[in-house]
C-alpha positions in Angstrom: 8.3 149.6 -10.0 6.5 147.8 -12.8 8.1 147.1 -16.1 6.1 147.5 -19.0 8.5 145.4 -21.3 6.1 142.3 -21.7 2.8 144.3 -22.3 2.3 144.3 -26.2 -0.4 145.5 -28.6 -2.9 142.6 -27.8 -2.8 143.4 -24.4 -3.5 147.3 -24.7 -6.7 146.5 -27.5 -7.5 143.6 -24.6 -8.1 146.6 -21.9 -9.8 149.0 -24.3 -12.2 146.5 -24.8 -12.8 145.8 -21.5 -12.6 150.0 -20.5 -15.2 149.8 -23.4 -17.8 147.2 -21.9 -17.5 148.4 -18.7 -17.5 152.3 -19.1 -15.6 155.0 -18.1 -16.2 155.2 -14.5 -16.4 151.4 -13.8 -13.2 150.8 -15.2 -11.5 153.5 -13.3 -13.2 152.7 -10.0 -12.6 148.7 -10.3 -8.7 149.2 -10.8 -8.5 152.2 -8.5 -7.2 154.7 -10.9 -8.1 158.4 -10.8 -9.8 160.4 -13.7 -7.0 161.9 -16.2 -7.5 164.5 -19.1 -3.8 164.3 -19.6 -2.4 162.6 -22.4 -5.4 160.5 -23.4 -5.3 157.2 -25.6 -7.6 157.9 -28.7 -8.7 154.8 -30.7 -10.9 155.0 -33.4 -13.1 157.7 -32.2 -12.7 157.3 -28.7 -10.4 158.6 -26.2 -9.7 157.1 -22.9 -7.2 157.2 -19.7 -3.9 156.0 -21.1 -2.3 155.3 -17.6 -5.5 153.4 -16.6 -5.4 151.1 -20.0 -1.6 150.9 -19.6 -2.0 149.4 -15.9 -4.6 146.3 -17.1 -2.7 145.4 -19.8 -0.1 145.1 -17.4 -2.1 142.8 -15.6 -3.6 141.0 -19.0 0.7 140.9 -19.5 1.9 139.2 -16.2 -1.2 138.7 -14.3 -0.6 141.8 -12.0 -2.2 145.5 -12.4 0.5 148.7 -12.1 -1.0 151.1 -10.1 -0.2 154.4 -11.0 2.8 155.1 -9.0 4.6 152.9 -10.3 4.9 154.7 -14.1 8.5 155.6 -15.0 8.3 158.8 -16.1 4.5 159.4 -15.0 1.8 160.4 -18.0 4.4 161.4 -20.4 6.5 158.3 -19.5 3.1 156.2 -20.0 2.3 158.0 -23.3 6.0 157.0 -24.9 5.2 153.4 -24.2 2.0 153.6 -25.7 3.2 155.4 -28.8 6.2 152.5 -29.1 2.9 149.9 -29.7 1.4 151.7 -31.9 -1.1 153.9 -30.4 -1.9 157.7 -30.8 -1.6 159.8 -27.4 -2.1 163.0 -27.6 -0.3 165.8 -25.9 -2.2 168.0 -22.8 -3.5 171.7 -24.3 -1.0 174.1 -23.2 1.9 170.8 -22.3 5.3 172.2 -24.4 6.2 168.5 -26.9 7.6 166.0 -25.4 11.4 165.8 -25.9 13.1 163.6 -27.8 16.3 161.5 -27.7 18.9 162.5 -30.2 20.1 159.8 -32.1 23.6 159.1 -32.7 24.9 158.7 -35.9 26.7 155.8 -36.7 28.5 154.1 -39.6 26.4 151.3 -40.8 27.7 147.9 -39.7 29.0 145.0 -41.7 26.6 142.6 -42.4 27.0 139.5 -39.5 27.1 136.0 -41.1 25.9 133.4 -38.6 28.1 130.3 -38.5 25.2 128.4 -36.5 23.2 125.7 -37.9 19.3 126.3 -38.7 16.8 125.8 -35.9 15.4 122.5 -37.2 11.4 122.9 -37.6 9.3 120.0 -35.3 7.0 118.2 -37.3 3.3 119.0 -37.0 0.2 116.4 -37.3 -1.8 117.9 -40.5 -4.9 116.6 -39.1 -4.9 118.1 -35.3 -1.6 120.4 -35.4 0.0 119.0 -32.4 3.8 118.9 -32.7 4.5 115.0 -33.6 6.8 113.0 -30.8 10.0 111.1 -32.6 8.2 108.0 -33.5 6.5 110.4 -35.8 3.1 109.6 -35.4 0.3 111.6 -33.8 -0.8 110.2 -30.3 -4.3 111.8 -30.7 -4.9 111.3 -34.1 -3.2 107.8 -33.9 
C-alpha cells in the first residue's frame, strides 16, 4: 500500500504537465492505468484521470509509481487527497456526496510558550548563496 503523505502540490502540477505533453492515452498506457470517468481532476479547463495523476506524482514524490490497487479508499479515497492539495475533483453523475468526518468540538487551547532556544540561521555567501563553513569565508567564492 502506497502512502501518499510525501506527494505535494508540485508533484500533482508535475504529472499534469507531463499527462498534458504526452496525451491522454499515452499517459495512461505508459503507467498502466485504465481509462476513468469517475471523479476526474479538472485544471484550468481540462479534466483528466485523478488516480492516474495521483500515481506519477507518487513516483515524481519517492521515485516509485502507485499502481491503482494500492489507493486507500479507491477513487473517492484518491479524490480526498487531491482536494487536501488544493485541487477540484469532481463527484461521478448520479455518485450520492462524499461523506464527511464530523469534527469534534473542542475548547480552544492555551497558548504553548516554547522554552527552547531559536534555531540559529547559517550564514550564506551573498555572492553564490552557499551556506559559509565556520571560518566564515566562501570556499568557492574565496
Amino acid at each position: 500500500m502506497a502512502t501518499f503523505s510525501a506527494v505535494t502540490r508540485q508533484h500533482i502540477l508535475q504529472a499534469i504537465a507531463e499527462y498534458d505533453s504526452r496525451g491522454r492515452d499515452d499517459f495512461l498506457g505508459i503507467y498502466g492505468f485504465e481509462p476513468s470517468d469517475g471523479y476526474p481532476l479538472v485544471h484550468g479547463t481540462r479534466t483528466y484521470d485523478s488516480r492516474a495523476v495521483l500515481g506519477v506524482a507518487h513516483r515524481y514524490a519517492t521515485g516509485r509509481l502507485a499502481t491503482a490497487d494500492e489507493f486507500h479508499g479507491g477513487m473517492p479515497g484518491a479524490a480526498a487527497l487531491l482536494r487536501r492539495r488544493g485541487f477540484e475533483v469532481t463527484e461521478p453523475v448520479g455518485a450520492p456526496p462524499a461523506p464527511r468526518a464530523p469534527r469534534a468540538r473542542t475548547a480552544p487551547a492555551a497558548p504553548r510558550r516554547s522554552t527552547a532556544a531559536p534555531e540559529r540561521v547559517a550564514p550564506i555567501c551573498p555572492t553564490c548563496s552557499m551556506t559559509l563553513p565556520a571560518t566564515g569565508t566562501c570556499d568557492y567564492c574565496g
